[in-house]
C-alpha positions in Angstrom: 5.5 8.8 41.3 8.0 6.0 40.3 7.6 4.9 36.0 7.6 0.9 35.6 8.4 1.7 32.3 11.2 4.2 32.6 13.8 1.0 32.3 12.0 -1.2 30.1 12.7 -1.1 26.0 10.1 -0.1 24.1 8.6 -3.7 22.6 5.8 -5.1 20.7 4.8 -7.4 23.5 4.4 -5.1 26.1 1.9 -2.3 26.3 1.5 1.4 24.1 3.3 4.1 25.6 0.8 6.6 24.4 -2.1 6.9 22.5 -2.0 9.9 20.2 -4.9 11.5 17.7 -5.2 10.6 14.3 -5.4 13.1 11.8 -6.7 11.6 8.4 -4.7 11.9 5.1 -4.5 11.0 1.7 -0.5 11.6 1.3 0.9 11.4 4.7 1.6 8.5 7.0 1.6 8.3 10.3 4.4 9.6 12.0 4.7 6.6 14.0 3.2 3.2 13.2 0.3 2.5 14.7 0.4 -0.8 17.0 -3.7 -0.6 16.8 -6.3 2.4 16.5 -9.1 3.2 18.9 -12.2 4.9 17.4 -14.9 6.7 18.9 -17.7 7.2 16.6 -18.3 4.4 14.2 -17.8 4.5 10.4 -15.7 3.1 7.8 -11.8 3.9 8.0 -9.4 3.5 5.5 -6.0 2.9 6.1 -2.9 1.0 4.9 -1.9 -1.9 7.4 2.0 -2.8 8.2 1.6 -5.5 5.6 1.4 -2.7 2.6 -2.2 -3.1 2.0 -5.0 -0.8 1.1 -8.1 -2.0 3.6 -11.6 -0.3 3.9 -13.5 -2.1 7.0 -16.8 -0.8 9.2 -15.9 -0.4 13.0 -18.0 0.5 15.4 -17.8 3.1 18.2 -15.8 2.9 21.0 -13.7 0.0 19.1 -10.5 -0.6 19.1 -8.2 -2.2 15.7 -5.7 -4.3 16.8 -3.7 -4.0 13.6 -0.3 -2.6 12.8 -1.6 0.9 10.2 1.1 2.8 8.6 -1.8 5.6 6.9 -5.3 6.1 7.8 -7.0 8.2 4.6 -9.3 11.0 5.0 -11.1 10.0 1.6 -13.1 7.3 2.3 -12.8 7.4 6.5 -16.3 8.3 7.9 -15.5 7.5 11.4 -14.0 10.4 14.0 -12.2 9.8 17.3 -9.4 8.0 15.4 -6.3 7.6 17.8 -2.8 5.6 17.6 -1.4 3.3 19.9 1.9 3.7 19.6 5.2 2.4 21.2 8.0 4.8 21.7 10.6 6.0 23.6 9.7 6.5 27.3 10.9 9.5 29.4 
């Protein structure tokens, strides 16, 4: 199977290159930054967007936030399924 993205750099304007679980945390960020989340089961999620800020918002299931997150915290968080888009290096 050929890749279409095996010669294309990694941009902001394109596509994710993966889309990886979230595991809440009060102390750790991300290890990548998040390009948007995807959630499965609704809830409120905490998190600290790209911009530095603390935010606390309801999303429903099956939703996806198309916001740059740096930390999603597991005080606070109620909804599951959390996942990352994420652009990275491509194989």
């Amino acid at each position: 199977m050929t890749n279409p993205f095996k010669n294309r750099m990694p941009s902001l304007n394109g596509p994710a290159h993966d889309l990886v679980p979230v595991t809440p945390s009060d102390s750790a960020d991300l290890p990548d930054t998040a390009l948007a989340l995807y959630v499965e089961t609704a809830g409120t999620l905490v998190y600290t967007s790209v911009a530095g800020e603390q935010r606390t918002t309801k999303v429903a299931a099956f939703s996806i936030l198309p916001v740059g997150v740096n930390r999603v915290f597991a005080t606070g968080t109620t909804a599951s399924g959390i996942q990352a888009f994420v652009v990275g290096k491509v194989a």
